[in-house]
Wavefront OBJ file of the C-alpha trace (Angstrom):
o trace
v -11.090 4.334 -15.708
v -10.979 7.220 -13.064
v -13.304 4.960 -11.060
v -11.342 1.824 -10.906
v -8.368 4.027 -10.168
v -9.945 5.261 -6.951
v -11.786 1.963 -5.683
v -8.564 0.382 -6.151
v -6.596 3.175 -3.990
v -9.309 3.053 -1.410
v -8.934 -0.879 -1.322
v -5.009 -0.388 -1.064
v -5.704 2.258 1.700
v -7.784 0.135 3.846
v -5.563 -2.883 3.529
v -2.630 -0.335 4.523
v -4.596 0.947 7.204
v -5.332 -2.760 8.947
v -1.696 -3.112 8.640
v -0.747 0.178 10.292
v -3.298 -1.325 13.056
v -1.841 -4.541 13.478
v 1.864 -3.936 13.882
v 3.979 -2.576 16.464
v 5.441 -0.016 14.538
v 5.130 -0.126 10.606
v 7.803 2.281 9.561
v 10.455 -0.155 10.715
v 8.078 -3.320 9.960
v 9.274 -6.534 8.488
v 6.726 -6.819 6.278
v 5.289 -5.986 2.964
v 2.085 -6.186 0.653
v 2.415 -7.902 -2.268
v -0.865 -6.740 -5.322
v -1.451 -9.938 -6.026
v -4.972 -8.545 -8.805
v -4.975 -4.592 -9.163
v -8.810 -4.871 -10.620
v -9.884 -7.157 -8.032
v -8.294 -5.738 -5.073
v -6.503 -8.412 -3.972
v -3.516 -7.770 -1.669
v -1.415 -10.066 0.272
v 0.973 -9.640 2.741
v 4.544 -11.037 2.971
v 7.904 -10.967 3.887
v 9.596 -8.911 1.486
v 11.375 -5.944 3.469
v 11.734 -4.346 0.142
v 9.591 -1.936 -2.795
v 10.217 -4.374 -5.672
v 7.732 -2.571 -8.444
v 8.194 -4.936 -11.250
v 6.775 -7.858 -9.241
v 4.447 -5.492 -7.470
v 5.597 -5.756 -4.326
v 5.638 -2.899 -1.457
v 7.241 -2.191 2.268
v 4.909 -1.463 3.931
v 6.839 1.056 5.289
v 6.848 2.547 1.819
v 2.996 2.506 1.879
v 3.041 4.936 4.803
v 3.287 8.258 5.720
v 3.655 10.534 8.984
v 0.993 12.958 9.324
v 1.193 16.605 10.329
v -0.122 14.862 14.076
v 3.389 12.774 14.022
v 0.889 9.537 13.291
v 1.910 7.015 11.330
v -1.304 6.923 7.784
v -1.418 5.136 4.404
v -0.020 7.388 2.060
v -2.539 7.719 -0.447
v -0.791 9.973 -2.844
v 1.906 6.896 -3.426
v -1.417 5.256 -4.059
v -2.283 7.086 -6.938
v 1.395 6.741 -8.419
v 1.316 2.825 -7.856
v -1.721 2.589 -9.561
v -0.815 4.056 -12.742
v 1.691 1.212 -13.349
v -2.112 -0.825 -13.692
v -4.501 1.614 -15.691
v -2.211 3.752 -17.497
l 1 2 3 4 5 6 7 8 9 10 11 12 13 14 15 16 17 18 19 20 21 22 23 24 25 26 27 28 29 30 31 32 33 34 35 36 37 38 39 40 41 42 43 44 45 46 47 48 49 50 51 52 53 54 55 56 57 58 59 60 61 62 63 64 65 66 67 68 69 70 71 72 73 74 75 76 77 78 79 80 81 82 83 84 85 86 87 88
């Protein structure tokens, strides 16, 4: 189970990462990801502004973190937390 946990944070953390890429500035971005299959990694984006958990949807802003270099990086701890609402 440990396993799935990670691949699925590591899928999660790329997707964020693509994201962070992509727009212009993701802390104040429009956007979200919705987890559309936890155990398949699917992820979809969309245009919920808003952390809705019970329909497993995320701000992407909420996804993110600033790093000790004032960069804007998938927070991978909130990861870990997210996940649990799938294995645990």
């Amino acid at each position: 189970m440990q396993e799935e946990i990670n691949e699925f944070v590591e899928a999660l953390y790329r997707f964020v990462a693509d994201e962070i890429k992509r727009a212009a500035d993701p802390i104040y971005s429009q956007e979200g990801i919705k987890i559309v299959d936890a155990r398949n990694h699917i992820f979809r984006l969309t245009d919920a502004v808003r952390t809705d958990e019970a329909e497993d949807t995320y701000a992407l802003s909420d996804l993110c973190m600033v790093d000790e270099s004032m960069q804007t990086v998938p927070n991978r701890q909130r990861m870990y937390r997210i996940a649990r609402n799938h294995w645990l």
